[in-house]
C-alpha positions as CSV (number, residue, x, y, z in Angstrom):
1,X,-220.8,121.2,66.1
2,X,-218.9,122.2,68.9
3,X,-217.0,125.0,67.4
4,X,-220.7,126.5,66.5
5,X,-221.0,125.6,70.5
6,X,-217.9,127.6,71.3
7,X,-218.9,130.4,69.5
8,X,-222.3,130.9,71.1
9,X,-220.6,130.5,74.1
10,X,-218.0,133.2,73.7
11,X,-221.1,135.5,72.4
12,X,-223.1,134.7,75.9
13,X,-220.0,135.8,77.8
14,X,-219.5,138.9,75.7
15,X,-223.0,140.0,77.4
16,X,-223.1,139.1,80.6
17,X,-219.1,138.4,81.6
18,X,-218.8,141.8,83.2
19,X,-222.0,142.1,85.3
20,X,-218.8,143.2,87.8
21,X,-215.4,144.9,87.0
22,X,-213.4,143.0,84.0
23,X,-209.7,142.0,85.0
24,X,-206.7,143.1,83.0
25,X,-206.3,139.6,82.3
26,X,-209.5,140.2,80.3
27,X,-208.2,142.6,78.1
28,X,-205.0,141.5,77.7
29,X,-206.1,140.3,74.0
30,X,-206.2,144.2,73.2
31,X,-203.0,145.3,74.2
32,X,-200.9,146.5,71.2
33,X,-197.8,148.4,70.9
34,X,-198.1,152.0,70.8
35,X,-201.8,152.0,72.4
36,X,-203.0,151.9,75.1
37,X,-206.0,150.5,76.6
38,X,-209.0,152.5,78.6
39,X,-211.2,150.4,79.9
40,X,-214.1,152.3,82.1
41,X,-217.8,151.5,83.4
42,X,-220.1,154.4,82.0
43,X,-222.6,156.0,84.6
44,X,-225.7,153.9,85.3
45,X,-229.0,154.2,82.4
46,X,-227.3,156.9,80.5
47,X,-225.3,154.8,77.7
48,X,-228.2,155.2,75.0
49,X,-225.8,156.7,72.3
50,X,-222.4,154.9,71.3
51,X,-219.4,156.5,73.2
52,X,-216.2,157.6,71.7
53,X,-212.5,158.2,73.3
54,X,-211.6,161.9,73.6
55,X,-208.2,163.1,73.8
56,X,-204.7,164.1,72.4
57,X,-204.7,161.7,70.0
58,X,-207.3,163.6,67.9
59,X,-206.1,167.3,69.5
60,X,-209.1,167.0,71.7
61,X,-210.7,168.6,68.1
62,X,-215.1,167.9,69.1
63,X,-215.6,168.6,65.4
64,X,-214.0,166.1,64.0
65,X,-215.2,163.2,61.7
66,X,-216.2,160.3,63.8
67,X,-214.7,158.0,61.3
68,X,-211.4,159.7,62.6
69,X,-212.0,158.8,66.0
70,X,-211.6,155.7,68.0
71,X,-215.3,154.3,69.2
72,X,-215.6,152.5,72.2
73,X,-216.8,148.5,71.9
74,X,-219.0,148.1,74.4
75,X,-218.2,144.9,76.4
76,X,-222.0,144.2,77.8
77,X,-223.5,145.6,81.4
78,X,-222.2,149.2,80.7
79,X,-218.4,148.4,80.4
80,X,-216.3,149.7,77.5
81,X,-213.0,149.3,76.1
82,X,-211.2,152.0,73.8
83,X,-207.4,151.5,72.3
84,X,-206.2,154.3,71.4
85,X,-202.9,155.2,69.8
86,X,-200.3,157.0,72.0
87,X,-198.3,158.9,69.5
88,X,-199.3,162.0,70.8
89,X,-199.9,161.4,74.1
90,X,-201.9,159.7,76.8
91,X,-204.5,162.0,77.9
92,X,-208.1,161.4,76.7
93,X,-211.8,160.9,78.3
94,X,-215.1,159.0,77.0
95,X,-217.7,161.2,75.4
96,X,-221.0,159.8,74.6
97,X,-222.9,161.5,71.3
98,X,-226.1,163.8,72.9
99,X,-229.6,163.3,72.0
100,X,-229.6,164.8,68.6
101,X,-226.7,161.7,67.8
102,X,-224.0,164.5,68.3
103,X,-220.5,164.4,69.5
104,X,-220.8,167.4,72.3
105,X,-218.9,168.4,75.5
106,X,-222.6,168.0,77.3
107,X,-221.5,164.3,77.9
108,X,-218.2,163.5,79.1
109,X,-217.4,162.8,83.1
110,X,-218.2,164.8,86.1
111,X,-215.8,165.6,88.7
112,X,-217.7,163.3,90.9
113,X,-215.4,160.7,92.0
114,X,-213.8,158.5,89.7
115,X,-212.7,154.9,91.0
116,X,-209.4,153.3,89.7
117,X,-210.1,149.8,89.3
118,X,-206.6,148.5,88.3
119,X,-203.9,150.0,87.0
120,X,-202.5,153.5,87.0
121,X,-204.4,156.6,86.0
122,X,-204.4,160.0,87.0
123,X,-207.6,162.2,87.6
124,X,-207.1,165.4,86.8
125,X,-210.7,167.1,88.4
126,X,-211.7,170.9,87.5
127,X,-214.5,172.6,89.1
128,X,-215.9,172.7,85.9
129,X,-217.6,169.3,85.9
130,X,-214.7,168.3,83.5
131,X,-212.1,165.5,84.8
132,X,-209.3,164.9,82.4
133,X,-208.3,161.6,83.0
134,X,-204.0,161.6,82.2
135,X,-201.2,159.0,82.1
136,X,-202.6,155.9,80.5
137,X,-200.5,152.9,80.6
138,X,-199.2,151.2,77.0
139,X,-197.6,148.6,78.6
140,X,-201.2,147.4,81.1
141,X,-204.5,147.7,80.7
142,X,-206.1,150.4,82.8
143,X,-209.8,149.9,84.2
144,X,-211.9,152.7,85.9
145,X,-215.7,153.3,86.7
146,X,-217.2,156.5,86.1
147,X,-219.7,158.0,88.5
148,X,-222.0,160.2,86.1
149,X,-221.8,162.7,83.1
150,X,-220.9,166.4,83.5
151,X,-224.2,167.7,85.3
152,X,-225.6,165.0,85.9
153,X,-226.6,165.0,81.8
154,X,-228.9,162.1,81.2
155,X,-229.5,162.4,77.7
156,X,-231.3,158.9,77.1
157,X,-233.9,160.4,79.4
158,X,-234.3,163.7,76.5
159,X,-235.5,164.1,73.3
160,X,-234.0,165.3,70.4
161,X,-236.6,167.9,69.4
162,X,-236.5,171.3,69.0
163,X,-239.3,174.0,71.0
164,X,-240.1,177.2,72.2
165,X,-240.1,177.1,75.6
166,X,-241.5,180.4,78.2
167,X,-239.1,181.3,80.7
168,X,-240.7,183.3,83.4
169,X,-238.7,184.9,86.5
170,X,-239.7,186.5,89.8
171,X,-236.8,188.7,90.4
172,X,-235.7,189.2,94.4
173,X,-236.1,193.1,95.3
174,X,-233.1,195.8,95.5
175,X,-233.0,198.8,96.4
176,X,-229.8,199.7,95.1
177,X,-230.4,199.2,91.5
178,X,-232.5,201.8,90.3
179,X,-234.9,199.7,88.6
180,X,-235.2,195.8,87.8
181,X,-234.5,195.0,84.2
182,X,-233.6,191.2,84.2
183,X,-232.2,189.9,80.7
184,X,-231.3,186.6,79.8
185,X,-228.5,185.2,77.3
186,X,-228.2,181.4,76.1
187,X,-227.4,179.0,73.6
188,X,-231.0,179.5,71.6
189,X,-229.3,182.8,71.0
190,X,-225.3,181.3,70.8
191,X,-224.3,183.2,73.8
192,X,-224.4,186.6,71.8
193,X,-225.6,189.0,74.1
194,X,-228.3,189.9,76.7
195,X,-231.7,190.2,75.6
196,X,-234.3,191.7,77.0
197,X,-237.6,190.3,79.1
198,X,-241.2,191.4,78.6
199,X,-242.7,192.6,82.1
200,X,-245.9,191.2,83.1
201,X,-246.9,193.1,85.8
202,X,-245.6,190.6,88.4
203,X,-243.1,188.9,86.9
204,X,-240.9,188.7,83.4
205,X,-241.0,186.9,80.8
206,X,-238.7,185.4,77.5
207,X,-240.3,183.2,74.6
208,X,-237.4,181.4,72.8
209,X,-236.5,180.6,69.7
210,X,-236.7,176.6,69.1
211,X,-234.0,174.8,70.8
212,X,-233.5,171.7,71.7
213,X,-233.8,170.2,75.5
214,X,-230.1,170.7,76.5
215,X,-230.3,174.1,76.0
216,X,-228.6,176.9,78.7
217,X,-228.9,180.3,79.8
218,X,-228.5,182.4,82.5
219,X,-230.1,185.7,84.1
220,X,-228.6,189.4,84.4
221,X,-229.8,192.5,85.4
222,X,-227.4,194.6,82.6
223,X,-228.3,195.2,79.2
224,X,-225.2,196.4,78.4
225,X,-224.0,192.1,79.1
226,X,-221.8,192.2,81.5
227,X,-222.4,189.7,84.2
228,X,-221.7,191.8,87.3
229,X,-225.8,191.4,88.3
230,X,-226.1,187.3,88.0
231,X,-228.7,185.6,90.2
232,X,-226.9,184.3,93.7
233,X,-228.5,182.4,96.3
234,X,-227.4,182.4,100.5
235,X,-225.9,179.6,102.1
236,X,-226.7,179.5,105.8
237,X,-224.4,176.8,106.8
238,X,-221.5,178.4,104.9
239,X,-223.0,182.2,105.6
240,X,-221.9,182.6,101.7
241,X,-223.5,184.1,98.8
242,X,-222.8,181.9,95.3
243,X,-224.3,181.3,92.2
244,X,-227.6,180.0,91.3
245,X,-226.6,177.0,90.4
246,X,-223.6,177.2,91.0
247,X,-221.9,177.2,87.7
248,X,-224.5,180.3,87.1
249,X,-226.0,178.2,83.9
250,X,-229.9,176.8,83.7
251,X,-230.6,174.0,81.6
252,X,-233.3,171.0,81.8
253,X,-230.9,168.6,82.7
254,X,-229.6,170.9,85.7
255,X,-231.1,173.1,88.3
256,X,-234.2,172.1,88.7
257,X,-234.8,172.8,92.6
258,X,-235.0,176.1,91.2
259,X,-237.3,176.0,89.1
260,X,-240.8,174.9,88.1
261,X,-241.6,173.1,84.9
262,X,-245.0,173.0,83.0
263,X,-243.7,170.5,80.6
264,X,-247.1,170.0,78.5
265,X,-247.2,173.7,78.2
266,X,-243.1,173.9,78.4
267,X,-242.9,177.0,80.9
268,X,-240.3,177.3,83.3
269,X,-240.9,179.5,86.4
270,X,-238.2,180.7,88.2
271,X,-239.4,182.5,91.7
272,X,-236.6,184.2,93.3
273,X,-238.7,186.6,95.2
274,X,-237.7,185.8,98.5
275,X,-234.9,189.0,98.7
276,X,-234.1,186.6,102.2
277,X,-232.4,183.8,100.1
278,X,-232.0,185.2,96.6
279,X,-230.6,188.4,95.0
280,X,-228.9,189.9,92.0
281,X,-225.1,189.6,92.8
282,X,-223.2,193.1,94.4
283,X,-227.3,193.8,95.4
284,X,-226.0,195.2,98.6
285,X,-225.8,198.7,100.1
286,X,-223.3,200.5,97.5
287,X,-220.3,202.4,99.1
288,X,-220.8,206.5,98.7
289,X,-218.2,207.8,96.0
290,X,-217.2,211.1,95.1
291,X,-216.9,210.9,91.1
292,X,-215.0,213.6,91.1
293,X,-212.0,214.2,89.5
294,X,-209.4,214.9,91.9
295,X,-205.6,216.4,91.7
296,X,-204.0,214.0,93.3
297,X,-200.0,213.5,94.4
298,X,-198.5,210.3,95.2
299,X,-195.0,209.9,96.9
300,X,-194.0,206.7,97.6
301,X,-190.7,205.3,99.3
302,X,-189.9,201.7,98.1
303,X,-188.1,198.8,99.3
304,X,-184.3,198.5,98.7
305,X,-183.1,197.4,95.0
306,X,-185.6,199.7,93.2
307,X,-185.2,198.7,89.6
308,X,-183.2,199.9,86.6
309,X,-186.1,201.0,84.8
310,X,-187.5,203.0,87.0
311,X,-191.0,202.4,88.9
312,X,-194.3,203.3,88.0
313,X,-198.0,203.6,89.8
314,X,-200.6,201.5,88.2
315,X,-203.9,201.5,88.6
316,X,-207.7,201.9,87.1
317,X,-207.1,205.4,86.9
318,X,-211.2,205.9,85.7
319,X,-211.3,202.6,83.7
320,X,-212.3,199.3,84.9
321,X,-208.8,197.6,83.0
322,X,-205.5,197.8,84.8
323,X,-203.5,199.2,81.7
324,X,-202.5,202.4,82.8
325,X,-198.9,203.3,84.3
326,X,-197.6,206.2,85.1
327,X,-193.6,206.9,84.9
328,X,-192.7,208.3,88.6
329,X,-189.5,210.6,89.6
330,X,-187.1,210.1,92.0
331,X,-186.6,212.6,94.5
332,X,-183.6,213.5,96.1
333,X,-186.1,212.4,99.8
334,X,-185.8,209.3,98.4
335,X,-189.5,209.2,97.8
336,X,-190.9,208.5,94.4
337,X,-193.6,211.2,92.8
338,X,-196.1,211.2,90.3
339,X,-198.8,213.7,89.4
340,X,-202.6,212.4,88.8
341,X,-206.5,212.9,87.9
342,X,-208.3,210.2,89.5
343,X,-211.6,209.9,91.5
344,X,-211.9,208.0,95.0
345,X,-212.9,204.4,93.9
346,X,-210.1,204.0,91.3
347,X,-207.2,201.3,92.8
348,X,-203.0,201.5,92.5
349,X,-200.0,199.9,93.0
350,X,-196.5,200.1,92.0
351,X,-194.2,197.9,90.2
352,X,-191.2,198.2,87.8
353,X,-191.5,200.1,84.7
354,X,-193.5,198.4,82.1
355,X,-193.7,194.7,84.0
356,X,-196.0,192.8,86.2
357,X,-192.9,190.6,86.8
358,X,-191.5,192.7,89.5
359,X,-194.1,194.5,91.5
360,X,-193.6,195.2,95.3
361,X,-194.8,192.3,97.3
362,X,-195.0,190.6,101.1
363,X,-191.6,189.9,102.4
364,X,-193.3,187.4,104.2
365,X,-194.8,185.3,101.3
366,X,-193.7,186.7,98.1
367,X,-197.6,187.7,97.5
368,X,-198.8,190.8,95.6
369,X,-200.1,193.2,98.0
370,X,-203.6,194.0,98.3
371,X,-205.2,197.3,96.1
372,X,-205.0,200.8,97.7
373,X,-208.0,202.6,97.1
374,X,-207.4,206.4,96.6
375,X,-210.0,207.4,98.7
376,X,-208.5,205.3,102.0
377,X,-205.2,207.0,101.4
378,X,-206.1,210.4,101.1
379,X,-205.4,213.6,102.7
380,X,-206.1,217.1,102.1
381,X,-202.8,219.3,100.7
382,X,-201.6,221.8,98.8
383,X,-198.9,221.7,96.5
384,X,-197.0,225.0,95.0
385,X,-200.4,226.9,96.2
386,X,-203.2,224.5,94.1
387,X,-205.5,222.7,96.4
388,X,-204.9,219.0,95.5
389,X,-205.5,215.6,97.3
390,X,-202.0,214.3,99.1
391,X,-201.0,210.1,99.3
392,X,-197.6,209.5,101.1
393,X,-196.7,205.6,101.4
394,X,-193.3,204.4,102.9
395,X,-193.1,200.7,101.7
396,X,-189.1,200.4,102.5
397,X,-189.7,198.1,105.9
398,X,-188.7,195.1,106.2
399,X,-192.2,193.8,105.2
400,X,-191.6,194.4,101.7
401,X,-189.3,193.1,98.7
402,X,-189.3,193.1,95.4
403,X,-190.7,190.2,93.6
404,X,-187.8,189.9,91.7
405,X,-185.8,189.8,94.8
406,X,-188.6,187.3,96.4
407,X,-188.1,184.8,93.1
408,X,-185.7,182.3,93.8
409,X,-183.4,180.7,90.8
410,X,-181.5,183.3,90.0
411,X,-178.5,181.4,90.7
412,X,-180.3,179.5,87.6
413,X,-179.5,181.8,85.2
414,X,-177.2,180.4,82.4
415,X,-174.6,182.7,81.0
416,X,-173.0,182.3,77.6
417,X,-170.0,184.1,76.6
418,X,-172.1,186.6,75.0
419,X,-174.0,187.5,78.3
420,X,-172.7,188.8,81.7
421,X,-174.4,189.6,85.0
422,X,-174.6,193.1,86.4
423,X,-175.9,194.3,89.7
424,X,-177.9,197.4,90.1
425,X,-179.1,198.5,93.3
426,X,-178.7,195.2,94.4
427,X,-180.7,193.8,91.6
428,X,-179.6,191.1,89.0
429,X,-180.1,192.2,85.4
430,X,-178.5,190.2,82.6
431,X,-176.7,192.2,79.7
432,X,-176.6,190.6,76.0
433,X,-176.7,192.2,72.8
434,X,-175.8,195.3,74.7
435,X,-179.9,195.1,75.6
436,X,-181.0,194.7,79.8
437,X,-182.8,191.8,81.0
438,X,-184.6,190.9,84.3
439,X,-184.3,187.7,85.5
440,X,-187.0,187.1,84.2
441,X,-186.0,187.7,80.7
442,X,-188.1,190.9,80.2
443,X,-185.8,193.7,78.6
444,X,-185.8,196.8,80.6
445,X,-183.4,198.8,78.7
């Protein structure tokens, strides 16, 4: 009779023990060598699904079975405990299954503020809503609380149904965009490019294809997809434009002071009319540029040490990608010179043959230094009789190094006997295999 007692005892306890924090003393009865033990107090009313631990033991793989994964034993008044085996590594979250009983990245911890109970654990935050929380002890229990789910994502508050919902937008006004064509893209179509909106006089409009509650998208104003045109709204205390919400994704769970919901006749209205407060991103008087194609010359002097390989301009050069470089020659001014077609709005800068490694930077900070724009560096010339456009830069001051003069460790480098050190221009390079290296291991020659 009083082991029977005893046990309905201990079964009392297991619901009520930890109306507050549990002590490591606690959990002491998990502790097991090569595990460790993460204890943590899931966010208030959402803990509706069972919760599993996330992390390195399972190569953080989302798909994988759930058998394979270590479920977390709820301890009673929203407290868990997970032990999870440390063999290949330490890092790992909570991750509650979503509405639909699915293991999804929807519900795993904000970056909201995560409280260390006891013991050590480090919170690695992202602005992403995603904290990774590193460095789980195997030798102590470690005991946190967690403030609330990525986006505030209550899914015991959603069903798991799927339904065409209307999305209707009042777009702000902008006069620099030849005409308003807003598209949308979202998971009812798996992200796979912008679709069009139906006009309605007024405002547009986008039926979608059954999906469930949790579902995402976001607003453009290119139907080619890119998502230069994305909705931003104006901060007055911070007198900054940013995305609407900010991480530029709608959803039921998320955004909802922008939006109106008709939920019997599942319609959200969007009304970012006000051109005041809302606008398409870059919907702002457009700089004047000459598309022309322009002869242009560029001479540059650089800073002392130029490399081995030579140095090169690089720039957009007509294209939006910075994968163009142009070889230049050395003068006998000293002055490096290249020949080009470009137009006034394409950018530049110069760096060693071939490598990002060793661009010219600050002197002061070992920075990159900001874009040249063609068109704020030009000057009207001649060369051998042909009208052409004329860029002369001296960047030899003191102001500006090398990066790979900047980089420190290059008393770092280990030599072998089959590698030496050479000094060019006053640049290291490394010799092995009769091949050139940087210091940063890039061959040059």
């Amino acid at each position: 009779m009083k082991k029977i007692y005893a046990i309905l005892v201990a079964a009392c306890m297991s619901v009520s023990l930890f109306a507050v924090a549990p002590t490591q003393a606690d959990l002491q009865s998990y502790m097991e060598e090569g595990y460790y033990v993460a204890c943590f107090q899931a966010p208030v009313g959402t803990t509706c699904n069972d919760i599993y631990w996330m992390g390195e033991y399972a190569d953080w793989n989302i798909s994988s079975d759930l058998e394979d994964l270590v479920k977390c034993e709820p301890l009673g008044d929203g407290w868990y405990v997970a032990k999870v085996p440390a063999a290949k590594g330490d890092d790992g979250k909570p991750i509650q299954l979503n509405e639909c009983g699915k293991l999804t990245w929807d519900v795993q911890p904000s970056n909201a503020p995560i409280e260390v109970l006891a013991g050590s654990v480090v919170v690695d935050s992202k602005d992403n809503g995603e904290s990774d929380l590193k460095d789980w002890s195997t030798t102590e229990p470690t005991i946190i609380s967690i403030t609330s789910w990525k986006n505030d994502y209550n899914p015991c508050d959603l069903q798991c149904e799927a339904q065409s919902y209307t999305i209707r937008i009042y777009p702000p006004y902008c006069e620099y965009l030849d005409e308003l064509e807003p598209t949308i893209m979202g998971t009812f179509n798996q992200w796979a490019g912008a679709l069009s909106m139906e006009f309605k006089g007024s405002y547009f409009e986008y039926v979608s294809e059954p999906v469930t509650a949790s579902f995402e998208f976001k607003f453009n104003n290119d139907a080619n997809g890119s998502w230069d045109h994305q909705f931003e709204t104006y901060d007055a205390l911070g007198d900054t434009w940013h995305f609407v919400p900010a991480s530029g994704n709608f959803s039921l769970t998320n955004g909802t002071e922008y939006y109106q919901y008709d939920a019997q006749n599942r319609i959200l209205t969007f009304d970012f009319s006000d051109d005041e407060m809302y606008r398409y991103a870059g919907c702002e008087e457009q700089e004047e540029v000459d598309s022309t194609l322009y002869y242009t010359i560029v001479t540059v002097k650089v800073p002392e040490g130029a490399p081995a390989a030579g140095v090169e301009i690089i720039g957009t050069f007509g294209e939006d990608a910075w994968n163009t470089g142009v070889a230049m020659e050395l003068l006998n001014t000293g002055y490096w010179f290249a020949e080009l077609n470009v137009i006034g709005v394409d950018q530049f800068k110069f760096r060693e043959a071939g490598t990002w490694e060793n661009e010219i930077v600050a002197a002061a900070s070992g920075e990159g230094l900001p874009n040249f724009k063609f068109q704020d560096q030009w000057s009207d010339d001649s060369y051998h009789g042909t009208p052409c456009k004329w860029i002369e830069l001296d960047l030899s001051g003191a102001e500006y190094v090398w990066k790979a003069n900047w980089t420190e460790g290059i008393e770092n480098v280990v030599l072998t006997e089959e590698a030496q050190k050479v000094v060019v221009d006053g640049v290291l390079y490394i010799i092995r295999d009769n091949k050139m290296y940087n210091v940063h291991g890039a061959q040059v020659r």
